[in-house]
N, C-alpha and C positions, 0 to 999 in steps of 0.2 A: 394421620401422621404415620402409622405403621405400614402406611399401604409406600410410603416411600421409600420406609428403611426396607422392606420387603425388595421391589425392586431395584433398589442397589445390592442387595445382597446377592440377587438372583447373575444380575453385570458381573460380581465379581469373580463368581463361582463359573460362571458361563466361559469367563478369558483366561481361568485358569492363576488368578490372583490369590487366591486367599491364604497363602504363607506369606505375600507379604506381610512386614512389621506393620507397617501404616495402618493395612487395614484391619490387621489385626488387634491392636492395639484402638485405632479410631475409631471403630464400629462394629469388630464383630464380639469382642472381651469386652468393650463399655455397656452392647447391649444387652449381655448377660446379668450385669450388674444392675441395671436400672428399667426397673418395670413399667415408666412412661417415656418418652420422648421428650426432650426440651423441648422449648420451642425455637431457642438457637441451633441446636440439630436437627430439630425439622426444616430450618428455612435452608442449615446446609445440605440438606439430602435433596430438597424441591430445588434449590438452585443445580446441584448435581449431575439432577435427572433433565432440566431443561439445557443445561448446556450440553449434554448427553444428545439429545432429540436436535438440537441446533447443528451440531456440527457433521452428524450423520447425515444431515441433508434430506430427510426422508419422510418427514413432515414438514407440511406446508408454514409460513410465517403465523397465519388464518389459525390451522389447528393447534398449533402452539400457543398462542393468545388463549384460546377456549379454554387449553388443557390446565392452564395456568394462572390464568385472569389476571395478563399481562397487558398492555399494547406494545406493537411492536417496537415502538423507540425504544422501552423500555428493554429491550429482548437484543434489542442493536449496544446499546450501552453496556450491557449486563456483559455481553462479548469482547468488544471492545476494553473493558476494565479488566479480564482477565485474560485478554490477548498481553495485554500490558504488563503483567503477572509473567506469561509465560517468557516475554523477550526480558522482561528482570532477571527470570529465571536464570535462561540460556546466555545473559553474558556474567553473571556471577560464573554460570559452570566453565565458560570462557578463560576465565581470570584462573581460575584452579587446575586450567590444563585438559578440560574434557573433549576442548579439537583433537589433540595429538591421542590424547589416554583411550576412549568412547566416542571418538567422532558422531556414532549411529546413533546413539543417546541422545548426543546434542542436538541433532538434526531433528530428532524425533521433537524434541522442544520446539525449535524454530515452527515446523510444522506448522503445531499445534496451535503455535501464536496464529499465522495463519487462516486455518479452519475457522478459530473465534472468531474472527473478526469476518470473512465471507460465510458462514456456516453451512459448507460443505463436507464431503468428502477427503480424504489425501488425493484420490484419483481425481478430481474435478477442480481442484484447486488453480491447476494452467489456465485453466478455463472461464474460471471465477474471475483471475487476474487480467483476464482481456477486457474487461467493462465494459461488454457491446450492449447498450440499451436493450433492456428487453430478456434479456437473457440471464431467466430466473435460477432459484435452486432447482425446481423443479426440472427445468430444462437443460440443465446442466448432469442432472443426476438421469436423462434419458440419452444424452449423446456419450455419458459415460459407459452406461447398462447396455451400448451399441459398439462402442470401441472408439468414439471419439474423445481424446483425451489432452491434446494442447493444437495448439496453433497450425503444423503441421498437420495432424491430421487431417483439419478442417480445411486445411488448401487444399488435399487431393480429392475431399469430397463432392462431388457432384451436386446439382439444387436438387435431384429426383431422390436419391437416397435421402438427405437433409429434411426436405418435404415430406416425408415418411415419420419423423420425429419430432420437425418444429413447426409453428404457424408462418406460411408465404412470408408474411415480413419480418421476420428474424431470420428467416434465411437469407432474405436482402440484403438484411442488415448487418448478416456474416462474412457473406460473400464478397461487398464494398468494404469490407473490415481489413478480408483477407488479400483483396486489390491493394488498399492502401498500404498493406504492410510490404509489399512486393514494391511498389514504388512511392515509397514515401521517402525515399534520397531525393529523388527529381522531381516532385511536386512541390513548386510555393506554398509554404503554410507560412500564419503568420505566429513568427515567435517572440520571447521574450529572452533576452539575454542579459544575463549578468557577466560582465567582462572580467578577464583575471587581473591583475594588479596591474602589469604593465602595458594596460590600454588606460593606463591615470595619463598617458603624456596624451590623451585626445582632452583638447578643452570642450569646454560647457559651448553645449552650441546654444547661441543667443536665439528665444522664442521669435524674432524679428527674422530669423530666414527663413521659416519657412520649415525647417528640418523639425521631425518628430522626434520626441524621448530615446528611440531606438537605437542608439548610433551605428551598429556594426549586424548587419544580416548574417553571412557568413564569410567562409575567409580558411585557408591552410597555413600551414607551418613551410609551405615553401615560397620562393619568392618568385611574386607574381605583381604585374601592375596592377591597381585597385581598378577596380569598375564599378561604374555608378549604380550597375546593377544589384553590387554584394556589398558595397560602402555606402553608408547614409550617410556622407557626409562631403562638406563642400571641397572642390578642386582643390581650392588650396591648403586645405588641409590634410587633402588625400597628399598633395607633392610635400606638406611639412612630416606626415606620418608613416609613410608609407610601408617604414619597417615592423612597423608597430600593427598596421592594420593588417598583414597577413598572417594575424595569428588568429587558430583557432578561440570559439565563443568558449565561455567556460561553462556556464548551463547552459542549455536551449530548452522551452518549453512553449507545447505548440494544441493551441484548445483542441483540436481537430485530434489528438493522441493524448487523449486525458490520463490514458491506462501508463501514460512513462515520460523520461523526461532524460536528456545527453547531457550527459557532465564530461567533459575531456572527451570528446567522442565516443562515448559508451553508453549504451543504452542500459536505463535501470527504471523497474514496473515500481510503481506507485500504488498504494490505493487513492479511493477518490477522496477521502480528507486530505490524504496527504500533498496529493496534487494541487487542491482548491488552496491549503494552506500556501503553497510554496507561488499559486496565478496571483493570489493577493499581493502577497510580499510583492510580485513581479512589478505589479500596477504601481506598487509606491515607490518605486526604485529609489535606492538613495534617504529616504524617509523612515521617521522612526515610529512604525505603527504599534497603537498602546493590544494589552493583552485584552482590554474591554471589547476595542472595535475588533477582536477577531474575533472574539467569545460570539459576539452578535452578531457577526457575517455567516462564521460558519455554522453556529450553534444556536440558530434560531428560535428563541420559545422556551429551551431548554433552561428549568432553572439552576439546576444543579449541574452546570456545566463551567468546569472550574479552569484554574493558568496551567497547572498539572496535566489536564490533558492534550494541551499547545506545544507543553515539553515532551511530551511522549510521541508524540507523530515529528517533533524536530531534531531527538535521537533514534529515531526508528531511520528516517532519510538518511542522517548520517552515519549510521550505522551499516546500512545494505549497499550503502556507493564505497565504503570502506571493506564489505566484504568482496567487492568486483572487482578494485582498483588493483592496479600491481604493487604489490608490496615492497617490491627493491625500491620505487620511488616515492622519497616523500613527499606526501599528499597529502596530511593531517593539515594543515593549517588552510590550504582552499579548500576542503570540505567543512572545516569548522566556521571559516568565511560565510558561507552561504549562509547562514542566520547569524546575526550578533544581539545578544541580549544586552539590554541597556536599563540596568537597576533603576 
């Protein structure tokens, strides 16, 4: 137990902390006082020191279990829950004005929620948020230790340097990453779309034609004749809708770009609950799925896998398309749209 408090002490004195009140008061005048350890402050000092090791990125998943006698779900969840913490955090400080007052502060939160939940770096973080299979902490914290640090850089890198730091097929699997991202305007993917309000005047297409759940591929804001190739839908309801149907989709989300998903034509990174959360919803369109049948889609096995965490990855989405969106237009209610909760 002392071997805990010991190295948190050691953290704090190291960063230059120990005037703060917190930790003054939390552990370094408590320990004064008390000649044993709880065992409620040991477990917060061993949880401390493993979210510490997790979000530095600098031990493996593997060495972390050992050091801890954990498994790793348990190491994922443990992040996750105080990722959840930290975006509490950062919109209370929100509400009290710390964008305008502390911006850097704030940011510093955001981060942080971040890290828990990929348990990296701040540098590796870009990186983390690309979801390229394969592409562990560890190798993340090696194209970081190189100067590879988002998206961009990795497009001007070459396979010979890359080869130098990752195994052949992660480099492939970068490199087809970083193609797709170059032209993934003009590639057909297959997407899901949830329409804005005023594609209600398209009727229900009867299962007898033939037409899939899909109605609308894609489509602009200007006016254009419908093509069968961007309208999934029949002639004559292309010539009844016509003004209707060249409106932009209002989400698109597309399996082939799990790492994000276009709301209003703007692109916003996801993690991979959040995406898996939001491909489900896609599939029931229109349908009202219970919080059991998500628990047990996405949250396999898991017992303690509660409705609290379905609501926290549903204001976390709503939350990051509201930090991108332009603020002179209101947009609160189609982003609140996109999930409806039904008591």
């Amino acid at each position: 137990k002392k071997n805990y408090w010991d190295k948190l002490l050691h953290l704090i004195f190291e960063q230059g902390d120990e005037d703060k009140k917190l930790f003054r008061d939390k552990i370094l005048r408590k320990k004064e006082k008390e000649e044993t350890t709880s065992l409620e402050d040991y477990i917060i000092y061993k949880k401390t020191h493993l979210l510490y090791d997790w979000i530095m990125g600098k031990k493996s998943v593997k060495t972390i279990e050992e050091e801890y006698g954990l498994y790793r779900g348990c190491i994922y969840r443990l992040g996750e829950g105080f990722s959840w913490l930290a975006d509490s955090l950062s919109a209370i400080a929100e509400s009290v004005g710390w964008e305008e007052k502390i911006n850097k502060d704030l940011n510093k939160i955001r981060m942080l929620s971040s890290r828990l939940i990929e348990g990296v770096q701040e540098e590796g973080i870009n990186l983390a948020l690309l979801y390229i299979p394969g592409l562990s902490r560890y190798h993340i914290r090696r194209l970081v230790e190189a100067g590879y640090r988002d998206d961009d850089s990795l497009r001007d890198a070459n396979e010979s340097e890359l080869g130098k730091l990752l195994p052949k097929r992660l480099v492939q699997r970068i490199q087809e990453k970083m193609k797709e991202e170059n032209n993934h305007q003009k590639m057909l993917k297959e997407k899901w779309i949830v329409q804005d309000e005023k594609l209600n005047a398209f009727k229900k297409v009867p299962e007898e034609s033939g037409i899939s759940g899909i109605i609308c591929e894609t489509g602009n804001r200007r006016n254009m004749n419908p093509s069968p190739q961007k309208i999934n839908i029949s002639e004559q309801q292309s010539a009844d809708v016509s003004h209707v149907a060249s409106l932009e989709p209002l989400l698109e989300i597309s399996q082939q770009r799990s790492d994000r998903i276009i709301f209003m034509g703007k692109e916003f990174k996801v993690t991979t609950i959040g995406f898996s959360l939001l491909y489900l919803l896609a599939q029931h369109r229109e349908k009202v799925v219970s919080y059991e049948e998500i628990l047990k889609d996405l949250w396999k096995g898991e017992k303690d896998a509660i409705y609290t965490r379905i609501n926290y990855h549903i204001c976390k989405i709503r939350k990051d398309i509201s930090k991108i969106m332009d603020k002179k237009e209101d947009n609160t209610k189609k982003i609140e749209n996109i999930f409806k909760a039904i008591p």
